[in-house]
MIMAR-501042 format. One record per residue: residue in three letters; x, z, y of N, C-alpha, C, O in turn. Coordinates in Angstrom, 1 decimal, decimal comma, always signed. Atoms other than C-alpha are relative to their C-alpha. Last residue first. Layout:
BEGIN
+------+--------+--------+--------+--------+--------+--------+--------+--------+--------+--------+--------+--------+
| resn |    n.X |    n.Z |    n.Y |   ca.X |   ca.Z |   ca.Y |    c.X |    c.Z |    c.Y |    o.X |    o.Z |    o.Y |
+------+--------+--------+--------+--------+--------+--------+--------+--------+--------+--------+--------+--------+
|  Ala |      X |      Z |      Y |      X |      Z |      Y |      X |      Z |      Y |      X |      Z |      Y |
...
+------+--------+--------+--------+--------+--------+--------+--------+--------+--------+--------+--------+--------+
end
This chain:
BEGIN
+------+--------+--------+--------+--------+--------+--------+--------+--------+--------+--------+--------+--------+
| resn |    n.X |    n.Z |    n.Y |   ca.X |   ca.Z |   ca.Y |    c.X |    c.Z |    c.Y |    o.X |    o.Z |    o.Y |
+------+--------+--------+--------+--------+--------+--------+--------+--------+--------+--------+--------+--------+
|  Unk |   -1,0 |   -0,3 |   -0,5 |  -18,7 |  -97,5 | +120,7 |   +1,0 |   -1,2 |   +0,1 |   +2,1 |   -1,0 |   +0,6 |
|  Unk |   -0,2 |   +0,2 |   -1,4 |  -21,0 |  -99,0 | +119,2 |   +0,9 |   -0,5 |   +0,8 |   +1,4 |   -1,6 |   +1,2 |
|  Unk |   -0,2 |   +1,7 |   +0,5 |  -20,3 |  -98,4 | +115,6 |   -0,2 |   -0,8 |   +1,3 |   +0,3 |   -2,0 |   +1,3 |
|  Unk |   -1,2 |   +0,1 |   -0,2 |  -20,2 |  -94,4 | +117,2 |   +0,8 |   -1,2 |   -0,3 |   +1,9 |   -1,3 |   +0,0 |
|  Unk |   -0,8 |   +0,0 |   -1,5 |  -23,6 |  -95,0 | +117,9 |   +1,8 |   +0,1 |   -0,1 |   +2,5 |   -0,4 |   +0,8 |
|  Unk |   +0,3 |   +1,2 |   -0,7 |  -24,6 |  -96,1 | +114,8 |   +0,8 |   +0,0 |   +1,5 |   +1,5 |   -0,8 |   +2,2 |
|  Unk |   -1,2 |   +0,9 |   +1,0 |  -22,3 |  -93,3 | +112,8 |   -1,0 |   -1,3 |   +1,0 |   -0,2 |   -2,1 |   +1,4 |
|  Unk |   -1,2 |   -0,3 |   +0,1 |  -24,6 |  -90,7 | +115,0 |   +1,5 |   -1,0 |   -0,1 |   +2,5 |   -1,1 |   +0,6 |
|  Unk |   +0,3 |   -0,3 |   -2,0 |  -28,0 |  -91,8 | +114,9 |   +2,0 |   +0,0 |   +0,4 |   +2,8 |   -0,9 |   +0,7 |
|  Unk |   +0,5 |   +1,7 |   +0,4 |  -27,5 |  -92,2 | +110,6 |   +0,3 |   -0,4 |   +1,6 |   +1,0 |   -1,3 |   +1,8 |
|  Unk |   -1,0 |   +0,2 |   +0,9 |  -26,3 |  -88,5 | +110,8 |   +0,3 |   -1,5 |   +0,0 |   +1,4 |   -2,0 |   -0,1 |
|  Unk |   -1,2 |   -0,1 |   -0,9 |  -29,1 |  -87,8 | +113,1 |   +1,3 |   -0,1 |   -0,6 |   +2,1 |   +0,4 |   +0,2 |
|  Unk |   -0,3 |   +0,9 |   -1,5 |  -31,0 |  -89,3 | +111,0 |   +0,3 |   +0,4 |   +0,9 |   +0,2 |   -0,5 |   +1,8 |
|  Unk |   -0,6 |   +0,9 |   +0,3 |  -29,7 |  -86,9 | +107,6 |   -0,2 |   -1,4 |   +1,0 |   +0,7 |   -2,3 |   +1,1 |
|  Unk |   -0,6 |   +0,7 |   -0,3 |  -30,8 |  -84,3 | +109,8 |   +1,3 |   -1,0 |   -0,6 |   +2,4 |   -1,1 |   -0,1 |
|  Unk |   +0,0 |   +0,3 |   -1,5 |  -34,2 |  -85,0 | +110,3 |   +1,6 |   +0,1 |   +0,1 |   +2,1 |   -0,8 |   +0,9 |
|  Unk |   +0,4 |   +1,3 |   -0,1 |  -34,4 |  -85,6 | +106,3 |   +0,4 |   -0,6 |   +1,9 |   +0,7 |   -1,7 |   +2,4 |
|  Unk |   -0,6 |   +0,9 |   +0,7 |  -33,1 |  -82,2 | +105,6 |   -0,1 |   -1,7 |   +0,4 |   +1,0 |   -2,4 |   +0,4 |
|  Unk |   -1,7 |   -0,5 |   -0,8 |  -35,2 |  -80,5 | +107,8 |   +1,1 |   -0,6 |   -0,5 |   +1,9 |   -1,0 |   +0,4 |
|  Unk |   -0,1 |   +0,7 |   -0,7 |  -38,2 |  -82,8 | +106,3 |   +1,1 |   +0,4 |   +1,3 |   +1,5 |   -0,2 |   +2,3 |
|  Unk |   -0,1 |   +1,1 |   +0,1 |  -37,5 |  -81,6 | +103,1 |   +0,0 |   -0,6 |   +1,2 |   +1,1 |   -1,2 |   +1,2 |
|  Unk |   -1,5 |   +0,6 |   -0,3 |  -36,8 |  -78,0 | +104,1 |   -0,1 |   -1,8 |   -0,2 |   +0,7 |   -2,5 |   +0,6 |
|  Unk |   -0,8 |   -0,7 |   -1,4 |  -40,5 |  -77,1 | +105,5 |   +1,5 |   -0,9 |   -0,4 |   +1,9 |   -1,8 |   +0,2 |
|  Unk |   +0,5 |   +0,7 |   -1,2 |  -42,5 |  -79,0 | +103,1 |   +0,4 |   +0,2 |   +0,7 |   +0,3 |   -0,7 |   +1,5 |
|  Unk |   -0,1 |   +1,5 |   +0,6 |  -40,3 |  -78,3 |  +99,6 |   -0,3 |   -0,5 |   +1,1 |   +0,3 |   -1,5 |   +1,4 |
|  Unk |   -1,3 |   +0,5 |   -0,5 |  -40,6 |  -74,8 | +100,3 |   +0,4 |   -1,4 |   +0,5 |   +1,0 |   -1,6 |   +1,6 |
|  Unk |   +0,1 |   -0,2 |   -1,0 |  -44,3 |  -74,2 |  +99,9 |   +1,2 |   -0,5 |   +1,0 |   +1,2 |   -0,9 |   +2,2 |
|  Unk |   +0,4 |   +0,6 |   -1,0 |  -44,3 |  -76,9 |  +97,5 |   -0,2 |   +0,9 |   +1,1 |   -0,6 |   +0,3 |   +2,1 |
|  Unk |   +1,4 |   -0,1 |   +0,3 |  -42,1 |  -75,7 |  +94,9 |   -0,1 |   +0,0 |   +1,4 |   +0,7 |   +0,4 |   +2,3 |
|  Unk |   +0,9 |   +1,3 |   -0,3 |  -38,7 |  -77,1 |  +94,5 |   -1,6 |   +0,1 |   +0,2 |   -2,4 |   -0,8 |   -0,1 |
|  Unk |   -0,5 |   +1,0 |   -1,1 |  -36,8 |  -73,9 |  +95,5 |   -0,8 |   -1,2 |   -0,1 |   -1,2 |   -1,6 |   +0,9 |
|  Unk |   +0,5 |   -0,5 |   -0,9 |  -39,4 |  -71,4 |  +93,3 |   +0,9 |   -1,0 |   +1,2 |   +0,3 |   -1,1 |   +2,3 |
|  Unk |   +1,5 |   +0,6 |   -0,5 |  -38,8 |  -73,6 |  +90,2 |   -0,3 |   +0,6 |   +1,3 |   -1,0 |   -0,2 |   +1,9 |
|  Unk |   -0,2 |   +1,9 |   +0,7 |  -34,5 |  -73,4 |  +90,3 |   -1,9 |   -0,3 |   +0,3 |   -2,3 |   -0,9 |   +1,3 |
|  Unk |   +0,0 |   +0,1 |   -1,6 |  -35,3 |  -69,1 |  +91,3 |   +0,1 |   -1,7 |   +0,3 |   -0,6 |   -2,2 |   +1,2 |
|  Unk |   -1,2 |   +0,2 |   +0,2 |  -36,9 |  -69,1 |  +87,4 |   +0,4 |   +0,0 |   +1,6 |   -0,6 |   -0,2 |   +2,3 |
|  Unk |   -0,4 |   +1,3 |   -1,2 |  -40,0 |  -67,9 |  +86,2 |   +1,4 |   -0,5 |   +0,6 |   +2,2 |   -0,1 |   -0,3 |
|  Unk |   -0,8 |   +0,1 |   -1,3 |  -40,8 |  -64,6 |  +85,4 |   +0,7 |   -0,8 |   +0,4 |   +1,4 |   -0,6 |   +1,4 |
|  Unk |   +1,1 |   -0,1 |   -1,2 |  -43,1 |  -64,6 |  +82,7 |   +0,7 |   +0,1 |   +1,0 |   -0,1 |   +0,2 |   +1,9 |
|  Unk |   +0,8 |   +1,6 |   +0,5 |  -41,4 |  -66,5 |  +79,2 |   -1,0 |   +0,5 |   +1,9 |   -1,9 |   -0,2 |   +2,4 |
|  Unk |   -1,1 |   +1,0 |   -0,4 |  -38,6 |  -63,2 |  +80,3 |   -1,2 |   -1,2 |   -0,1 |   -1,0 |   -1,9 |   +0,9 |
|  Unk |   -0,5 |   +0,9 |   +1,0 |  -41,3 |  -60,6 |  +79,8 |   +0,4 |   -1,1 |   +0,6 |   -0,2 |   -1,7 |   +1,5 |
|  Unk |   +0,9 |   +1,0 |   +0,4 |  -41,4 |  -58,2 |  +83,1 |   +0,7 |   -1,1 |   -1,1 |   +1,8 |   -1,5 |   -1,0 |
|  Unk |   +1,2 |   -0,1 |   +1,2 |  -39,6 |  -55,6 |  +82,6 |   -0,7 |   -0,7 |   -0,8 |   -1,0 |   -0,7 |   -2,0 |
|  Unk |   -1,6 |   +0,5 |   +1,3 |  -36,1 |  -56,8 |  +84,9 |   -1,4 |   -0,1 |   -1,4 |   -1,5 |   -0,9 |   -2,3 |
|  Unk |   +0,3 |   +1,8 |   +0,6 |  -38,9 |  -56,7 |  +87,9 |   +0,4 |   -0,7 |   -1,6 |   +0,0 |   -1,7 |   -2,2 |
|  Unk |   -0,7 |   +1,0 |   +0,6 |  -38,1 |  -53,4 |  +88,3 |   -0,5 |   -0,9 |   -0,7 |   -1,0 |   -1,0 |   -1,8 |
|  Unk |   +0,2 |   +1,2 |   -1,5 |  -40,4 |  -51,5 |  +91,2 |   +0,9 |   -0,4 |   -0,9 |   +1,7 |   -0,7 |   +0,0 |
|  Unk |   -0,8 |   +1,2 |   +0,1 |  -41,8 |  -48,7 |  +88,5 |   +0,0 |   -1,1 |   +1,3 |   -0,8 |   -1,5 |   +2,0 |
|  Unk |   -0,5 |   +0,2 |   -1,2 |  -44,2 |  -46,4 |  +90,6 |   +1,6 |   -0,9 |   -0,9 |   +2,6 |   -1,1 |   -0,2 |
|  Unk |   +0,1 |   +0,0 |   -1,2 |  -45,8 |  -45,7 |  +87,4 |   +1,0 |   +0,3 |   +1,1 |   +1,8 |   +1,3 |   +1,1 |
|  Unk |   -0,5 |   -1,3 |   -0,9 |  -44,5 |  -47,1 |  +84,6 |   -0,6 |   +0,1 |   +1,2 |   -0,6 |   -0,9 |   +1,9 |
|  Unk |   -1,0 |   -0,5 |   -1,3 |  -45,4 |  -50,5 |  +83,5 |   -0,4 |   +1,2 |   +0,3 |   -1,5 |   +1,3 |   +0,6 |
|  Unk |   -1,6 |   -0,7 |   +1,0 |  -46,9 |  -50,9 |  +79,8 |   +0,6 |   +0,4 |   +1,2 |   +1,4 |   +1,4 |   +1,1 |
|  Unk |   -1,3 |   -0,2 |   -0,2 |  -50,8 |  -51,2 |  +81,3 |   +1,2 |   +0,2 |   -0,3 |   +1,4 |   +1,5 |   -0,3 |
|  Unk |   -0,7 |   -0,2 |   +1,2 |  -54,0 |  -51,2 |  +79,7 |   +1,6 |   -0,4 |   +0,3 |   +2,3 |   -0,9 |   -0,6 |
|  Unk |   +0,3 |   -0,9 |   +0,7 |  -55,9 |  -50,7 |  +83,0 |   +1,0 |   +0,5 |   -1,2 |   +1,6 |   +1,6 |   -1,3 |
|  Unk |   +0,8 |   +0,0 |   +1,7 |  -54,3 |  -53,5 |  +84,3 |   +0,1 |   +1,0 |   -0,5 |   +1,2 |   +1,3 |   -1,0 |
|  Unk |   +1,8 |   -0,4 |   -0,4 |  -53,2 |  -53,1 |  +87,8 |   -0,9 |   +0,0 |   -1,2 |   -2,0 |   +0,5 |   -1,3 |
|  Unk |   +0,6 |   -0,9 |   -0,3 |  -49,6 |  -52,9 |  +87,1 |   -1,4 |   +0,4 |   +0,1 |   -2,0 |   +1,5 |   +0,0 |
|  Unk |   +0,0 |   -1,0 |   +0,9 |  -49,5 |  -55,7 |  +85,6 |   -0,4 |   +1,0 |   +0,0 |   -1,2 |   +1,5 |   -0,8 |
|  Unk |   +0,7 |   -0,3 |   +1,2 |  -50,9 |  -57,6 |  +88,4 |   +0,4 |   +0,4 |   -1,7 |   -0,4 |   +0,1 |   -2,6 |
|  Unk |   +1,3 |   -0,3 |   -0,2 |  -48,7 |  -56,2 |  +90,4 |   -1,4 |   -0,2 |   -1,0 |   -2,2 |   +0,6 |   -1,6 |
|  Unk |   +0,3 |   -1,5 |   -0,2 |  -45,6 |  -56,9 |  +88,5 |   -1,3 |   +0,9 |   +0,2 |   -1,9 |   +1,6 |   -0,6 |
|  Unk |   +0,0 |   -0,8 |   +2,0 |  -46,5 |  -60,3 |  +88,2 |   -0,2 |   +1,3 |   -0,1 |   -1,2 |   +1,9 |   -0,3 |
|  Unk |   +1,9 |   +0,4 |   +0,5 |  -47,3 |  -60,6 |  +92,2 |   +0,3 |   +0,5 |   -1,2 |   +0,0 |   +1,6 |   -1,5 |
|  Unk |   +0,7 |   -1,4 |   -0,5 |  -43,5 |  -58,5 |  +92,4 |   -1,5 |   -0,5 |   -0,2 |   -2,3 |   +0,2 |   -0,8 |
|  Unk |   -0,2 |   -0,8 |   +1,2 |  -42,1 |  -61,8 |  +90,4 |   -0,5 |   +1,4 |   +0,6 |   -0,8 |   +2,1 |   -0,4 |
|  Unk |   +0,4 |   +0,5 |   +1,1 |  -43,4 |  -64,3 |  +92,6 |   +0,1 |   +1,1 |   -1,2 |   -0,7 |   +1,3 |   -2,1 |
|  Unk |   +1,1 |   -0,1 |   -1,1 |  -42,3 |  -62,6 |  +96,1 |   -0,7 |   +0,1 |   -1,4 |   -1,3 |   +1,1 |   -1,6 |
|  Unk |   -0,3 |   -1,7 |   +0,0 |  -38,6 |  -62,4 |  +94,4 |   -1,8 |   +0,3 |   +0,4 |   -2,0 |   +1,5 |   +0,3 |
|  Unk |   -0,4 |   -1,1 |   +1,1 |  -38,8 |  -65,8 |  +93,9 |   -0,2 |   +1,2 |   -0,2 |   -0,6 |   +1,7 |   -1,3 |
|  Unk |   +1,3 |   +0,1 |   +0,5 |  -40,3 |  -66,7 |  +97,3 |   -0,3 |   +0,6 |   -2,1 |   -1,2 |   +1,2 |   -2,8 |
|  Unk |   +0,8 |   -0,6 |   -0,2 |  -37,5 |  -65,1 |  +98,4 |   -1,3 |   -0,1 |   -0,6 |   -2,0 |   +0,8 |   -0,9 |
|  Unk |   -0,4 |   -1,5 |   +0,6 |  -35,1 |  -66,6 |  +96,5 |   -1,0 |   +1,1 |   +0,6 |   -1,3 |   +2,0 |   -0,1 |
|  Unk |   +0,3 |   -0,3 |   +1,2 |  -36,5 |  -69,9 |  +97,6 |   +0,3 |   +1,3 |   -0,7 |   -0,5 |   +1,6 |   -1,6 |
|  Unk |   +1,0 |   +0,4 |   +0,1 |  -35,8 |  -69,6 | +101,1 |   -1,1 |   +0,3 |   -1,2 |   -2,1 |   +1,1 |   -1,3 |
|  Unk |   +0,7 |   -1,6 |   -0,6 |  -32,7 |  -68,2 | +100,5 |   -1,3 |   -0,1 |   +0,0 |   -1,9 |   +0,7 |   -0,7 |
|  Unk |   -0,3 |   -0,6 |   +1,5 |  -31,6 |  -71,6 |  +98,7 |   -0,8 |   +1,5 |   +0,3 |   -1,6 |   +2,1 |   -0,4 |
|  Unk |   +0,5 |   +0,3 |   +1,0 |  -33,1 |  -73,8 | +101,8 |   -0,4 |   +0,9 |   -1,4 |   -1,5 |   +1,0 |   -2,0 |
|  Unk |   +1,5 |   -0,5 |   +0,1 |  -31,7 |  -71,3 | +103,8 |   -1,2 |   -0,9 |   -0,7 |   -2,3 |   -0,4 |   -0,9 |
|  Unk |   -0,1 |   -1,4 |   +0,0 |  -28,4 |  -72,1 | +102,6 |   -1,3 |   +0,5 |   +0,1 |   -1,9 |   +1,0 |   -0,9 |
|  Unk |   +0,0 |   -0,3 |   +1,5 |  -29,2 |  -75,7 | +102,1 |   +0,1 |   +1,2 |   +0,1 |   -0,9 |   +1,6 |   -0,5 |
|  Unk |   +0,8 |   +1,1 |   +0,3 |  -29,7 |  -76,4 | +106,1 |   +0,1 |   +0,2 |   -1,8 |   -1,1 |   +0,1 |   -2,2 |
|  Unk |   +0,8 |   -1,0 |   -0,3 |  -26,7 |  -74,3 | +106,9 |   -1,4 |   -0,3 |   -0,9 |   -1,5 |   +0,3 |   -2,0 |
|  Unk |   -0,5 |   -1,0 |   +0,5 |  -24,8 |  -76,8 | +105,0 |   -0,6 |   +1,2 |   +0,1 |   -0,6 |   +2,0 |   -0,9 |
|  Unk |   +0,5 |   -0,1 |   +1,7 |  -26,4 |  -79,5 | +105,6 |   +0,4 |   +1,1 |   -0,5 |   -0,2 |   +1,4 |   -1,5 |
|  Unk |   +1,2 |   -0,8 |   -0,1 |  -25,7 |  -78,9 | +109,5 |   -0,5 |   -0,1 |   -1,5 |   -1,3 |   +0,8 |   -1,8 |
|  Unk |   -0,5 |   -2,0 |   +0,4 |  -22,0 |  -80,0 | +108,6 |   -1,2 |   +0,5 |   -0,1 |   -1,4 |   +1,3 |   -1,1 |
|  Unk |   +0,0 |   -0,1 |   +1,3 |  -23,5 |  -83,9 | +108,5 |   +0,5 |   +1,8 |   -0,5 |   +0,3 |   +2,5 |   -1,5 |
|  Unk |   +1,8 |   +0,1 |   +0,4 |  -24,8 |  -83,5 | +112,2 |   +0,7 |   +0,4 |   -1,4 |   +0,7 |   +1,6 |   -1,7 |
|  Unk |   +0,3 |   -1,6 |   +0,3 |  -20,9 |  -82,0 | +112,8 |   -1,2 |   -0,3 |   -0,1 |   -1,9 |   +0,7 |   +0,1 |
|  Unk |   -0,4 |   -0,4 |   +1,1 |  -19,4 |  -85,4 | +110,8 |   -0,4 |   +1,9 |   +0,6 |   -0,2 |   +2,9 |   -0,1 |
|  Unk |   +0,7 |   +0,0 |   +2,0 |  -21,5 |  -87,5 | +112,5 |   +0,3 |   +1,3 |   -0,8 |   -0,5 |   +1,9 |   -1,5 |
|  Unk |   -0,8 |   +0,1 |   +1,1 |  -20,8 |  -87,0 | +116,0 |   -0,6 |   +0,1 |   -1,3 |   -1,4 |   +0,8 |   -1,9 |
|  Unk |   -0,1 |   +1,8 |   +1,3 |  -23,0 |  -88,7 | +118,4 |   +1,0 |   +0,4 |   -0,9 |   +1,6 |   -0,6 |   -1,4 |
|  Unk |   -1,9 |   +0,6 |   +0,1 |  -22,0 |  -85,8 | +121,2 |   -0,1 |   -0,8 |   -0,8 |   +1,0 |   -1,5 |   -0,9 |
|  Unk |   -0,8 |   +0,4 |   -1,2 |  -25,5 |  -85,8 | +122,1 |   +0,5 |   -0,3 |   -0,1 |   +0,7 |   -1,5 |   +0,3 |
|  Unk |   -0,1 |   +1,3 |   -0,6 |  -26,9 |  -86,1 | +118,5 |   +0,1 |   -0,7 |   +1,2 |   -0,2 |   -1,8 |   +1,5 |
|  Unk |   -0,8 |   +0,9 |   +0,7 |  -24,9 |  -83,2 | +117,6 |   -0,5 |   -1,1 |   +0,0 |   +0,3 |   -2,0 |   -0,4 |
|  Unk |   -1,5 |   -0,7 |   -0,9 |  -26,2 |  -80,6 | +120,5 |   +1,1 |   -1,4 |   -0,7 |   +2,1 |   -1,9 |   -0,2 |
|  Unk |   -0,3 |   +0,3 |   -1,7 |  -29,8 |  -81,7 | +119,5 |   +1,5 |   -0,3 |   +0,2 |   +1,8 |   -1,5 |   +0,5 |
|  Unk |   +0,2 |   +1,4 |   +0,7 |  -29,0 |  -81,6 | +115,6 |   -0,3 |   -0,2 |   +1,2 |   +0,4 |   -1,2 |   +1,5 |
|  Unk |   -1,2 |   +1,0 |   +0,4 |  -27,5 |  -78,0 | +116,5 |   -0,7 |   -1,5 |   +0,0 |   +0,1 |   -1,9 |   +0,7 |
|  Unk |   -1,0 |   +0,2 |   -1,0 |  -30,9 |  -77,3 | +118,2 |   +1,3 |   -0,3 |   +0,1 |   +1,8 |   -0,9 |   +1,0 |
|  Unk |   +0,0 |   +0,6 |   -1,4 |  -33,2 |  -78,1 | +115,9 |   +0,6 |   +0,0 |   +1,0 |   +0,6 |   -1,0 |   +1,7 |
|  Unk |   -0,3 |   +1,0 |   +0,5 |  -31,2 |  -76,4 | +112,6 |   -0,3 |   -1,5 |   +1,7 |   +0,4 |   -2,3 |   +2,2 |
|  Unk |   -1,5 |   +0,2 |   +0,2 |  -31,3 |  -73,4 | +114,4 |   +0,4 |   -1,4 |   -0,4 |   +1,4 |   -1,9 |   +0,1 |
|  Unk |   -1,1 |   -0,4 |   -1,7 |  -34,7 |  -73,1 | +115,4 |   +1,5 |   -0,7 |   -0,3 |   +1,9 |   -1,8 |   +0,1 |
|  Unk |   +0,8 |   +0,5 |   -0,7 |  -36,4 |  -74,8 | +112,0 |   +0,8 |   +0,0 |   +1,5 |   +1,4 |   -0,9 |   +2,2 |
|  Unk |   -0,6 |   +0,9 |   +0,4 |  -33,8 |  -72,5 | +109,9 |   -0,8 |   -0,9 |   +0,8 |   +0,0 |   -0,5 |   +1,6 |
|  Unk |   -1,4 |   -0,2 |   +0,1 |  -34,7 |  -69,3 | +111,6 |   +0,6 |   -1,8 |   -0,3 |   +1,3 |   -2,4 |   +0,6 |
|  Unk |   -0,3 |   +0,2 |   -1,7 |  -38,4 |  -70,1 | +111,7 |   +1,2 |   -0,4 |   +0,2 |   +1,4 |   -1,6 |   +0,5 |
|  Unk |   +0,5 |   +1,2 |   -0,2 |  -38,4 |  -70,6 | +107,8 |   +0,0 |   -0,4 |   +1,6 |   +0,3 |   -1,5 |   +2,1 |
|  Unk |   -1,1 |   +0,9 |   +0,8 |  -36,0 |  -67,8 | +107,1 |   -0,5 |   -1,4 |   +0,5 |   +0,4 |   -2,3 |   +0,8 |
|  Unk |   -1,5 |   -0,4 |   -1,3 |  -38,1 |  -65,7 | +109,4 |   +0,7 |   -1,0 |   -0,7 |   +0,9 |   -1,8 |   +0,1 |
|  Unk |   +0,2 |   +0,9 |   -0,9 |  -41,6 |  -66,8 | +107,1 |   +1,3 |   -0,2 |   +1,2 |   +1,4 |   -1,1 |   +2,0 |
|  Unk |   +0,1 |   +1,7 |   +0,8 |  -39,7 |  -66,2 | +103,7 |   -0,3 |   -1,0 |   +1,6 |   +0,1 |   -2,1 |   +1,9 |
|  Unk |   -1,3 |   +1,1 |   +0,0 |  -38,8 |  -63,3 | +105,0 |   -0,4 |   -0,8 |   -0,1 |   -0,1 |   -1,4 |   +1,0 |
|  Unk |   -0,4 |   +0,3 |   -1,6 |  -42,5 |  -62,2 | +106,0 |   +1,5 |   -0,6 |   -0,1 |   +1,8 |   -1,5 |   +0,7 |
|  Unk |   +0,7 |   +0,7 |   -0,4 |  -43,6 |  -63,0 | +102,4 |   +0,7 |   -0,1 |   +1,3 |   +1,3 |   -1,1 |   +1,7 |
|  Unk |   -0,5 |   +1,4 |   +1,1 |  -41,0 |  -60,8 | +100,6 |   -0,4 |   -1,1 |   +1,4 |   +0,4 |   -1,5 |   +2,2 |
|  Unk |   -1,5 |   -0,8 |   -0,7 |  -42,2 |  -57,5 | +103,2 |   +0,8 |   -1,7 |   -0,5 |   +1,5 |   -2,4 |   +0,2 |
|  Unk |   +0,7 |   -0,1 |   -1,5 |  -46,0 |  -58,2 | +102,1 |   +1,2 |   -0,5 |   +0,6 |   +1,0 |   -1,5 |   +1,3 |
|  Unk |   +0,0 |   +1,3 |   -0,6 |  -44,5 |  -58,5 |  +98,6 |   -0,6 |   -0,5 |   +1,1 |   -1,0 |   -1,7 |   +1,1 |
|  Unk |   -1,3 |   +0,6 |   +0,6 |  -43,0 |  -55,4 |  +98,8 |   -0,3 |   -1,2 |   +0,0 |   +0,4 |   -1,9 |   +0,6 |
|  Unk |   -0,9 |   -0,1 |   -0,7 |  -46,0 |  -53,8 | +100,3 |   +1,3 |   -1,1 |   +0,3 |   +1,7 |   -1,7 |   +1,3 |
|  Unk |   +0,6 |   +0,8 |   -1,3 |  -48,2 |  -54,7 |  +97,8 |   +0,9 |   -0,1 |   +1,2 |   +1,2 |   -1,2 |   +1,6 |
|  Unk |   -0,3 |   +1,6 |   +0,5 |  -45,5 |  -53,2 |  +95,0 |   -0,9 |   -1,1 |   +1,1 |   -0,4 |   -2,2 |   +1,5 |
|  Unk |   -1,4 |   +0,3 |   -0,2 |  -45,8 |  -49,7 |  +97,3 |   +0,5 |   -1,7 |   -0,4 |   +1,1 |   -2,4 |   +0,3 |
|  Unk |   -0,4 |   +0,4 |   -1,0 |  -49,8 |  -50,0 |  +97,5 |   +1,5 |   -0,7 |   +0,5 |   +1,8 |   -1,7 |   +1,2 |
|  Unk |   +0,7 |   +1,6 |   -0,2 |  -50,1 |  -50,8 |  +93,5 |   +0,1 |   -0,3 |   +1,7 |   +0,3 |   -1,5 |   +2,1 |
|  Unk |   -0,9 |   +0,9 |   +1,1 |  -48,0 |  -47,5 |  +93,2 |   -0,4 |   -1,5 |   +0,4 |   +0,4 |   -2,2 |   +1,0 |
|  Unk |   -1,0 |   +0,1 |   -0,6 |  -50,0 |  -45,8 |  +95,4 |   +1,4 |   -0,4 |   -0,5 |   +2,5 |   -0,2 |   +0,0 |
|  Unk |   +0,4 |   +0,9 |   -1,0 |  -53,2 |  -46,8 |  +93,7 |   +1,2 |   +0,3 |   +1,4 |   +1,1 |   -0,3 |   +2,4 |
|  Unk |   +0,1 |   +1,3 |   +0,3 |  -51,9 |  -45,7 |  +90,4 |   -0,1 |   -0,7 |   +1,0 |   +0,4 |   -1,8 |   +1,0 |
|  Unk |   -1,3 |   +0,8 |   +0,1 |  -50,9 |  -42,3 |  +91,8 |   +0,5 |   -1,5 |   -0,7 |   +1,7 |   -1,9 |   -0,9 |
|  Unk |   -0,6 |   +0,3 |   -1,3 |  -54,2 |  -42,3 |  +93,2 |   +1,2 |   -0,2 |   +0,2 |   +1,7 |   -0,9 |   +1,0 |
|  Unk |   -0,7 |   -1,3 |   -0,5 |  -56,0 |  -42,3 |  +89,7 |   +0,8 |   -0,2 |   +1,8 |   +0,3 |   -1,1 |   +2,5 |
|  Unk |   -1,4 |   +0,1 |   -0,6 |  -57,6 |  -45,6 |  +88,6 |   +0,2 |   +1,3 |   +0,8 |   -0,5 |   +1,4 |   +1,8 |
+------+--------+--------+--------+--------+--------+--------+--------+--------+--------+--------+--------+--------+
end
């Protein structure tokens, strides 16, 4: 392996170095944000701005996944690239190359289980504040 192979293989490491740490800010991001609207909305006991937080709440859900997507198809890359008998170009960074039956879909990287642990139960906390909400305002 030459150097401009092994600077090639650093640049695509990089990239999903770079992938990875979104994925973890998206994961904070929505954790923070989502916790403290769903505070603020099961003070006021309103339902219908807990039920708005779905919205953010799926956004970074979808982002989420897109990253991990994107994370998924630079590994491929990489190890392409790293194979001696190699078709990728050096310092190629298009993903587009990789054979279609190998790159997977953004649909499987949203239900897969890194994702799936973090938003399911963001989702879940605030469908009971939602539930929190419509009780107390049946109170009322």
């Amino acid at each position: 392996m030459n150097d401009d192979q092994r600077k090639h293989l650093d640049m695509l490491q990089a990239v999903v170095t770079r992938l990875a740490g979104n994925s973890f800010t998206i994961k904070s991001l929505a954790i923070t944000l989502i916790s403290l609207l769903g505070g603020l909305a099961a003070k006021e006991a309103n339902p219908w701005f807990a039920f708005l937080l779905l919205i953010p709440a799926g956004c970074f859900w979808g982002l989420d996944g897109y990253y991990l997507y994107q994370e998924r198809l630079f590994r491929k890359l990489f190890q392409q690239a790293a194979d001696p008998a190699s078709h990728i170009p050096l310092f190629c960074m298009d993903t587009q190359i990789l054979p279609v039956n190998e790159r997977g879909s953004w649909s499987e990287s949203v239900v897969a289980p890194a994702v799936l642990l973090v938003h399911c139960p963001i989702s879940i906390f605030i469908l009971c504040i939602v539930g929190f909400s419509i009780l107390h305002c049946a109170r009322a």
